[in-house]
C-alpha positions, 0 to 999 in steps of 0.5 A: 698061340701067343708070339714075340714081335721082336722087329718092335718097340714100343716106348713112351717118353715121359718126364716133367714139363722142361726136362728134355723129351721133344729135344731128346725125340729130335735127337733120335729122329735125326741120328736114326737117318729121318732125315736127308744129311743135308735137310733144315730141321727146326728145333723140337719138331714135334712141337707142331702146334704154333703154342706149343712152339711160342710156349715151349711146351707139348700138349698133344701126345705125338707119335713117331717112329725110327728104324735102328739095326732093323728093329722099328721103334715106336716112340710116342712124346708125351705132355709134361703139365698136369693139366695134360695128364689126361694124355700120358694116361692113355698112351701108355697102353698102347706101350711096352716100357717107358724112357723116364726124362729126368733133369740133371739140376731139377732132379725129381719134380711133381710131374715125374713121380706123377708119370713115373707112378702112372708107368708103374701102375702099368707094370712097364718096365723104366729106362731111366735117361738123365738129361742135360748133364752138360749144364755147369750145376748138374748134379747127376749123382744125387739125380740117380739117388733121388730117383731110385728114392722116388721109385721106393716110395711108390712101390717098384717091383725088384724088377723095375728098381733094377732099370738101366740109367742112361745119361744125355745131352739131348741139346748136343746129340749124345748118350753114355752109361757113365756121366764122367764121360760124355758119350758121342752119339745116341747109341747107349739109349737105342741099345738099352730100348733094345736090351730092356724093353720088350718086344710086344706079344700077342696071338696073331691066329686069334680075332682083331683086337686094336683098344683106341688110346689117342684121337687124331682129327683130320678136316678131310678124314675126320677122326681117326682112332690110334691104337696098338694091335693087341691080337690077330691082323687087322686088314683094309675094307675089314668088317669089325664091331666096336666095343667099349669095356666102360659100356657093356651095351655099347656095340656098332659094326663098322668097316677100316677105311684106310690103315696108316703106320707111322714113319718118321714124322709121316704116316704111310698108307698100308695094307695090313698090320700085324701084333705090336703095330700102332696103327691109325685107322681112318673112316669111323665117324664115332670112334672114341678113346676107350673103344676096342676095335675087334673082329665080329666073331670074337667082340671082347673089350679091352679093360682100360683107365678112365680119364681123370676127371675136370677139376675146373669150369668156365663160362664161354659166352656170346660177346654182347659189348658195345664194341663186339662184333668189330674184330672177330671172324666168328661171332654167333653162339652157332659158330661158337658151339660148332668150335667147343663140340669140335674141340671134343673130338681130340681133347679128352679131358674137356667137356662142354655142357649147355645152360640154360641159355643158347648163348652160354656153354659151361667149359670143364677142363684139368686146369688154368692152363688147358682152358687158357690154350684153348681160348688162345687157340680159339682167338687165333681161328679169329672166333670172338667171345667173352669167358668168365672167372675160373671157378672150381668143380665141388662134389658132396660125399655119401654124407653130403658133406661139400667137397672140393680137388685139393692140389698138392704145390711144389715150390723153389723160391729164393731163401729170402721169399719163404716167408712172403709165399708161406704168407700168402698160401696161408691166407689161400688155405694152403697148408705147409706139408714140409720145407727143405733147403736145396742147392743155390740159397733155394728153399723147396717148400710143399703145400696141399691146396684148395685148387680154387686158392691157386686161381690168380695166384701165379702172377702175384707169386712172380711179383713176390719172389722177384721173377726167381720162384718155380710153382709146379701144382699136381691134383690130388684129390677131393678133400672136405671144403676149406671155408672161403677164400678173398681172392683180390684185395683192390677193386677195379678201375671202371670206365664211366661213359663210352668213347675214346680214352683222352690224355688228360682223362688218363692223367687224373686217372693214374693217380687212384691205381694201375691203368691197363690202357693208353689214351686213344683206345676205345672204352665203353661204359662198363670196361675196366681200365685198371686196378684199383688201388683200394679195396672198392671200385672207383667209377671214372671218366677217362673220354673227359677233355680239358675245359678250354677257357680264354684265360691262361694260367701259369702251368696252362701249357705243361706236357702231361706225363702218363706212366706206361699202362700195364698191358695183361696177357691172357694168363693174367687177365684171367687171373685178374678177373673178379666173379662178377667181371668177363673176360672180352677175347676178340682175335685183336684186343682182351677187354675186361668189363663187368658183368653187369654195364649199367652202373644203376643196375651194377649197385642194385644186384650188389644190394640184392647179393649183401642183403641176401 
């Protein structure tokens, strides 16, 4: 028989990237009674991870619970980039409704109408939470129109479109119903969870029914499977068989370990759970997302999404440079194999393939930005390796056709740029889809964009718009090939021989571009130490001293002057490199080099691609 479980709530926050929902989480944490009155607390503590933090951004969907007026409240802080979609599809199974974070200023972006669709697809119910209205050019009025817009467009049921509005300041602590005046607490928000989110149903007579929605690791337990119980009870030391709704014919016996509820920010062992509990279950060695967790008389699957699929590859390599093996701690293709497969076992939407060769692995993720993070996780665990360029992942249709993910691009740039970025974009195949003023002298521009012509294109586009433009970018969908894309117009600067930069080999040069490093740092033939400034390489010899002689001219002994170098982060390494240059990542140093060292064999595969 089916039965309310009217002690919970279970919530996703959801909103775009920077619009409030870890401060806001914090904030609930903290006026709920988490922690002790006198208990140091970092700021956005949710953000667990060291670049989460550094990045200020989430990239793990995170669970947690608070108790208010007895009724626990589930509460699972989502990602916000499209690159970590992959996250908020799942989790928003195992919830009853979603709170919808939406900036005062910013209002509606990409990534809100991509949550916000998702929940509604659901069926969930929307509480709508404005954030950020103490900001001086907050607009919440026309916020609240931009969303109930935003919800008409995607086809919201009568009920949806009748959500409550809650209007915050996650930073200061407090909620209210009316933005003309400021609330005190977070009341109104706990209130409207309570009064509009349902409680969650379930037959707690019928078979165990728990559908997996999230993987935790653990180096001590392994994985552990996070799910919501559907049906039934589920119990330590149960028997239980897995199925999978994707794979009819998949079926094992297992038993639960161990049970685990959340509480605050821990997890708290427990004996049995009942209908509505989000549980983590510990002691099956090959749980998967997707998995339904069920009693062995009544194996019956739950449906469930598939995860979007990769858009974009690369190749993480074996370092094999002069200088390789000198800073890492992990070097060997085996220990690079063991860390790529682990990394499968939380991160859904990667995939990793072997090639041809043992020291190769072809790397598919959502986006620049989901590979960048794993690469600079990887260099922190002191692993050492080489990655190549981005490149896009195409498919042919029925008819053959070549097919490749086009992206839809939202800009806000200063009304001076429009016409430099609609320039460029152009040259990258991009297609103006509408153009519109928005407050401030900012112009709001929307593309639909080969994914491929957006590799590289941040940093140019900061350069371009002075540091002033915001770029959000959303997949869209498989549309027919664009034609090809010429993504860098200077060459590289390459070194010549292999030894230590010298001032003086510097010196000359800096004159034919923009140099990525300073004298005294190791080079070897290959390397590339700047850019270019013409469209073709230049070969340099930057070990080369002075020639000493025992006459002495008029500027002999003049100081040289260099400009600083310009010293490429991750990111912009990454978009810097050319098809047929690596990527060197060493825990210490980033090396970009070409492919091929040997500049003999370098001008032969050149000759060989143009006359083919």
């Amino acid at each position: 028989m089916i039965q309310e479980r009217n002690d919970i709530r279970n919530i996703a926050i959801i909103a775009h990237v920077d619009h409030g929902k870890t401060t806001l989480v914090d904030e609930l944490l903290k006026q709920s009674g988490v922690f002790r009155a006198n208990q140091e607390v970092q700021e956005r503590v949710m953000d667990s991870n060291d670049i989460e933090r550094e990045r200020g951004i989430t990239i793990l969907s995170k669970n947690t619970a608070v108790t208010y007026h007895d009724t626990k409240i589930n509460i699972i802080d989502t990602p916000g980039h499209a690159d970590f979609g992959g996250e908020v599809e799942r989790v928003l199974k195992m919830v009853n409704g979603a709170v919808l974070v939406v900036d005062a200023f910013e209002g509606t972006m990409p990534q809100t109408k991509f949550v916000l669709k998702k929940a509604l697809a659901l069926k969930l119910p929307v509480i709508v939470c404005v954030n950020k209205i103490d900001r001086p050019e907050a607009r919440p009025a026309e916020v609240v129109d931009e969303v109930l817009e935003l919800f008409m467009d995607l086809d919201a049921s009568a009920e949806q479109l009748d959500c409550p509005f809650v209007f915050a300041s996650a930073k200061n602590g407090y909620a209210s119903l009316d933005y003309e005046q400021p609330g005190k607490d977070m009341v109104p928000l706990f209130e409207a969870i309570l009064d509009y989110i349902p409680a969650p149903k379930g037959d707690p007579e019928a078979g165990t029914q728990v559908l997996i929605s999230t993987i935790d690791y653990n180096e001590y337990v392994g994985r552990i499977g996070v799910g919501k119980v559907d049906n039934g009870i589920i119990k330590v030391n149960q028997d239980a068989v897995i199925v999978n709704a994707h794979e009819p014919e998949k079926s094992r016996k297992v038993k639960v370990s161990a049970l685990y509820e959340y509480d605050g920010l821990n997890k708290v062992n427990i004996k049995e759970a009942g209908i509505g509990s989000i549980v983590a279950i510990s002691g099956i060695s090959d749980i998967h997302i997707g998995d339904t967790f069920c009693s062995p008389e009544n194996p019956v699957p739950i449906p469930f999404q598939k995860i979007s699929e990769p858009t974009i590859a690369m190749h993480f390599m074996v370092n094999d440079s002069p200088l390789a093996g000198q800073e890492g701690k992990y070097v060997t293709s085996r220990h690079l194999r063991d860390r790529l497969f682990k990394e499968l076992n939380t991160d859904v939407s990667l995939r990793v393939e072997e090639t041809d060769t043992t020291e190769c692995f072809k790397v598919s993720g959502r986006g620049e930005l989901h590979l960048s993070v794993l690469i600079e996780n990887m260099r922190r665990e002191g692993y050492e390796f080489a990655v190549s360029k981005a490149e896009v992942l195409y498919k042919t249709d029925s008819r053959g056709k070549k097919m490749e993910p086009m992206e839809l691009a939202y800009i806000d740039v200063p009304d001076e740029f429009t016409g430099n970025v609609i320039e460029k974009l152009g040259q990258r195949k991009g297609e103006l889809q509408n153009m519109s003023p928005i407050s401030g002298g900012y112009t709001r521009l929307e593309f639909s964009i080969p994914a491929r012509g957006l590799i590289g294109y941040r940093g140019e586009f900061m350069t371009d718009t002075k540091g002033n433009g915001i770029i959000n970018t959303i997949f869209d969908e498989y549309g027919p090939y664009k034609g090809d894309i010429q993504y860098r117009k200077q060459g590289s600067l390459i070194a010549f021989e292999s030894g230590e930069s010298i001032t003086y080999g510097l010196y000359n040069a800096q004159e034919r571009g923009i140099l990525f490093i300073g004298a005294g740092e190791k080079v070897y033939a290959g390397m590339i130490i700047g850019q270019s400034g013409k469209p073709e390489d230049i070969e340099l010899n930057v070990c080369k001293k002075k020639q000493l002689t025992n006459t002495r001219s008029s500027g002999a002994d003049e100081a040289l002057r260099l400009s600083p170098p310009k010293i490429l982060s991750l990111e912009q390494a990454l978009e810097f490199i050319d098809s047929d240059e690596l990527l060197e990542i060493t825990p210490e140093t980033l090396r970009i080099r070409k492919k091929i060292l040997d500049p003999t064999l370098r001008k032969r595969s050149q000759f060989n691609k143009n006359q083919n």
